[in-house]
N, C-alpha and C positions, 0 to 999 in steps of 0.2 A: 512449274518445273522444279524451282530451290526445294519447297516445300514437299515433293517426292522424293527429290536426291538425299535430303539431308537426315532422315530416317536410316534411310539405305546404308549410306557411310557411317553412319554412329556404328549402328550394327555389325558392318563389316571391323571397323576398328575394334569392339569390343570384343570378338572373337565370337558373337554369338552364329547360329543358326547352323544349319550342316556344313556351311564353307568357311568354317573358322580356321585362324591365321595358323598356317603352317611355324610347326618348333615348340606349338605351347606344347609341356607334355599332358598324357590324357591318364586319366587315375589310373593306378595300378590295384588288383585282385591284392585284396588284404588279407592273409594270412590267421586265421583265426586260431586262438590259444586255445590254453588249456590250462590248468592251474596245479602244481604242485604245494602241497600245503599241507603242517602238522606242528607236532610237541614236544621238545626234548624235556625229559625230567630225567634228575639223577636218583637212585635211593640204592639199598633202605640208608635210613640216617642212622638209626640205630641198631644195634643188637639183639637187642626186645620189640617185637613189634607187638600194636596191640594195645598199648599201653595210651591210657587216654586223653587222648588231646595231642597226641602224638602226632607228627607227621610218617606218613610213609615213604613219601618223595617230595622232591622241592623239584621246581621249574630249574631249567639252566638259562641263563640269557647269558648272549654276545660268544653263544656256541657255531662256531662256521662250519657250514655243512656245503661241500664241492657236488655239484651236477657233472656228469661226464656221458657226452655221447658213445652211440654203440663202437666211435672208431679211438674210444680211449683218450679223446682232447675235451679239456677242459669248457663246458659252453657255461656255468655259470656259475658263482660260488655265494653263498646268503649265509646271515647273521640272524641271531635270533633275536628274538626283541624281550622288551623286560618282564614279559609273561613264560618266556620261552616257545614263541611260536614265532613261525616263520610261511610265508609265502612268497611262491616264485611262479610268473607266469613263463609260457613254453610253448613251443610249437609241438605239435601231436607228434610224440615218437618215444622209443624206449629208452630212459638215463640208467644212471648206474650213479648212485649215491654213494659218498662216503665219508669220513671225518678230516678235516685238516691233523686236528690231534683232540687224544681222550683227556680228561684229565689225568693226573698221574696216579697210577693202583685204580683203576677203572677200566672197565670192558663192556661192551655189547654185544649183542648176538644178532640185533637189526643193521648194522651196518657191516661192511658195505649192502645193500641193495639195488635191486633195478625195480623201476616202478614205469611204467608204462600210461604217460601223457595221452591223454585225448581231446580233442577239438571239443571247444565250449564244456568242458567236463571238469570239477574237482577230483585228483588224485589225495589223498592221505596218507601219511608216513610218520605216524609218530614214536620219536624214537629213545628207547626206554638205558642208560648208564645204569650199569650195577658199579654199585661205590667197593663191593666187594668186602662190606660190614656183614659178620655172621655173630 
């Protein structure tokens, strides 16, 4: 009889089989992302382009760029890294991108944006500062 019961009650302590101990919680449906991701460069650097060996743009790092959902509140803000790329994962839905601040005498035409997040999917936004050098 020991040798029956004592299977039994391991099991039942351990929470296994279909009558497992009431209060553990049971996994929750996980939310599968999506990925926002891209490149800020600044240019031109100079006046002259063309000219060789020249750059035409440089990377920007440590440029912060604000996610905002469709109801205008802040869901997530990223820094660039020392390449100038950034990656931010997201739940599937439409942001609206924008700059904390430009540099100063700089402008873009890509920002603000919405870009539209999809489950298990890369979105790309790379996003191009005119230095405003002519």
């Amino acid at each position: 009889m020991f040798s029956i019961c004592l299977p039994v009650m391991f099991a039942a302590a351990c929470g296994g089989g279909p009558g497992s101990v009431a209060g553990l919680s049971q996994p929750q449906p996980q939310v599968r992302l999506g990925v926002l991701t891209g490149r800020i460069t600044r240019g031109p650097l100079s006046p002259v382009e063309g000219i060789p060996g020249g750059r035409r743009a440089e990377v920007v790092a440590g440029f912060r760029i604000v996610i905002s959902g469709s109801d205008g509140r802040q869901v997530e803000s990223v820094v660039t890294n020392d390449q100038g790329q950034y990656r931010v994962n997201l739940p599937p839905d439409t942001y609206r991108v924008s700059a904390v601040s430009l540099p100063r005498g700089s402008s873009t035409k890509e920002l603000p944006a919405t870009v539209t997040v999809t489950e298990g999917q890369e979105t790309r936004l790379d996003i191009r500062i005119d230095t405003g050098i002519r």
